[in-house]
N, C-alpha and C positions, 0 to 999 in steps of 0.2 A: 351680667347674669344675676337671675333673684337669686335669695340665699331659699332654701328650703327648710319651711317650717315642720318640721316631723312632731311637733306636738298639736300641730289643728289639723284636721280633716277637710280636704276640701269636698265640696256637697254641691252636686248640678242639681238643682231645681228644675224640674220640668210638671209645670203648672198643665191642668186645662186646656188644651186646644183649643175647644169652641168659646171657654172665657172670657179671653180678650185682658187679662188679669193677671199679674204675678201675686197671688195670694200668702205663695210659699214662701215670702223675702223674710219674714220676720223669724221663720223657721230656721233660713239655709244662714243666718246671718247670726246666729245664737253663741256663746262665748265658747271658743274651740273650735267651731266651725267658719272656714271659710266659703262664701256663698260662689255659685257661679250659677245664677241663672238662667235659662236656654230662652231663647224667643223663635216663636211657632213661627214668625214672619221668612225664616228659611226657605220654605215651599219643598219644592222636589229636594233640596241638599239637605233637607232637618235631617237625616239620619247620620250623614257626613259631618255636620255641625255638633250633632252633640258627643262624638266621637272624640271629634278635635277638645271640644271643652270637658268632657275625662278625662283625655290624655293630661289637658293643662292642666288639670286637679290634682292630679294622682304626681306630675311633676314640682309644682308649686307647693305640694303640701306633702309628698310621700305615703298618702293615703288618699283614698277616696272612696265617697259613697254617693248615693243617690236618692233626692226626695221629690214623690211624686207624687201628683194629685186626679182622681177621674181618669178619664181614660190617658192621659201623661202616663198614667203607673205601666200602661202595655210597652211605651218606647224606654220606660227604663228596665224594664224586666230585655227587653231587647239588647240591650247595651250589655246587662251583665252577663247576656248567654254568649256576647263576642269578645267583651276584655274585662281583665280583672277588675271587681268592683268587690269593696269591703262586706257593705250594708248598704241594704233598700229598703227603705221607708217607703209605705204605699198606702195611700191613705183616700179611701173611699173609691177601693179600682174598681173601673168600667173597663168590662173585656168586650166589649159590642163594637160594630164598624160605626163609622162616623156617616153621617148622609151628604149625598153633597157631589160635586162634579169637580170640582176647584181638586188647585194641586193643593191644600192641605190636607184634604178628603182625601185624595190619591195617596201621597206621600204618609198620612197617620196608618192608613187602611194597608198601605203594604208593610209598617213596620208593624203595625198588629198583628198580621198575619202570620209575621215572623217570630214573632216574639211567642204566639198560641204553638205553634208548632215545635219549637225546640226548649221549652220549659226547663226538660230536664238538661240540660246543660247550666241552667244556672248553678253557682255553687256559692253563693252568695247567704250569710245572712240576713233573711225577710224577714220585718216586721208589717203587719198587713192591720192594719185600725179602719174597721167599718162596722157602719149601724148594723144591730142584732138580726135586723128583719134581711140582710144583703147578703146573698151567696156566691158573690163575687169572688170572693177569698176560697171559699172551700171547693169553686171551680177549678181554679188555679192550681189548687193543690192535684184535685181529680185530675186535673190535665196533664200532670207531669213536676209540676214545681216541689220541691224539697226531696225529690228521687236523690240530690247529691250536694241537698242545701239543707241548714234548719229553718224552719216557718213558725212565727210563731202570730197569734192574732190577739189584738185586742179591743173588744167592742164599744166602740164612743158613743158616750153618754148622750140620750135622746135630745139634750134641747142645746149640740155643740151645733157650732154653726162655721160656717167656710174660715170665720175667723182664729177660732179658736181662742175666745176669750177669757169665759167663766170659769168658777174655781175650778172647775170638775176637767175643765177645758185648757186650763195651764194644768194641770197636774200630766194632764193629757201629753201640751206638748214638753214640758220637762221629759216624760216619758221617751218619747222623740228623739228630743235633743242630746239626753244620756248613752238613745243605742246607738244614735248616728257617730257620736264622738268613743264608745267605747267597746260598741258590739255587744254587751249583755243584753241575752234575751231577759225581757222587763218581767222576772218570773212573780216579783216582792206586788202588782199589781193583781195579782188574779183574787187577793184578798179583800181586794176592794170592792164592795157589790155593783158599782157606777162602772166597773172598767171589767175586763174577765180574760182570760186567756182562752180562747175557742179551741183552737189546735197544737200540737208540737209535732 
């Protein structure tokens, strides 16, 4: 039997759908955090999949959260409306259906569904990081999210890129990393003119 680390967090990764890319490793894999990556190649079971790999999070480490990228952010907003989930990190969410005939089109498209529909049941601490021009985040909110959670946003800097590289871009994701492993909403950035808090 593992031993249970109650001092890391573990963190499912759920990247992209249509990407084809775990972009998020460098994130879910940050000092405190233990990663557990999801891969969309599940088809019709991904929702059953990611299910099992919380469960193992939140076993393996006594905590867990969730970081998500595009439209990924709908399947983990999904997750936390059905088992307990610490923190969601959601970063540039697309709440739109995927196009497409294939079972990951199927399979994304009903957990979307699910996830728009029952928002308020999340209870989850949100962090939601997306560009100034994107009203993805304050849809979210309009639709029901933070009814019985806190939300809190912060707007990344116009020239961040998938990677999350440049200075503005690590501050970014220390940002991240700090609420995924501690829960504080990141209030000490809203002074920053590159970063701002949108919503509480």
């Amino acid at each position: 039997m593992l031993e249970k680390h109650t001092d890391i967090v573990g963190c499912v990764a759920i990247d992209d759908p249509t990407s084809g890319e775990n972009r998020l490793s460098g994130l879910s894999f940050a000092p405190g955090l233990a990663g557990y990556p999801f891969d969309w190649r599940a088809g019709e079971r991904a929702f059953e999949e990611m299910q099992t790999l919380l469960q193992r999070a939140r076993s393996d480490c006594g905590a867990a959260a969730i970081l998500a990228r595009g439209p990924g952010c709908m399947a983990a907003l999904a997750l936390a409306e059905q088992l307990p989930v610490e923190r969601l990190a959601l970063i540039a969410p697309q709440t739109g259906r995927l196009r497409g005939r294939g079972s990951l089109a199927r399979s994304f498209n009903r957990i979307a569904l699910f996830a728009r529909q029952n928002l308020s049941l999340c209870v989850s601490d949100v962090l939601i990081i997306e560009a100034g021009n994107s009203r993805a985040g304050r849809k979210l909110v309009w639709l029901g999210l933070g009814a019985h959670s806190r939300v809190a946003a912060l707007e990344m800097p116009a020239e961040t890129g998938p990677e999350l590289y440049t200075i503005c871009e690590n501050a970014l994701k220390t940002a991240i990393t700090d609420f995924l492993r501690g829960g504080e909403l990141p209030k000490d950035l809203a002074q920053n003119r590159e970063m701002c808090i949108i919503y509480e």
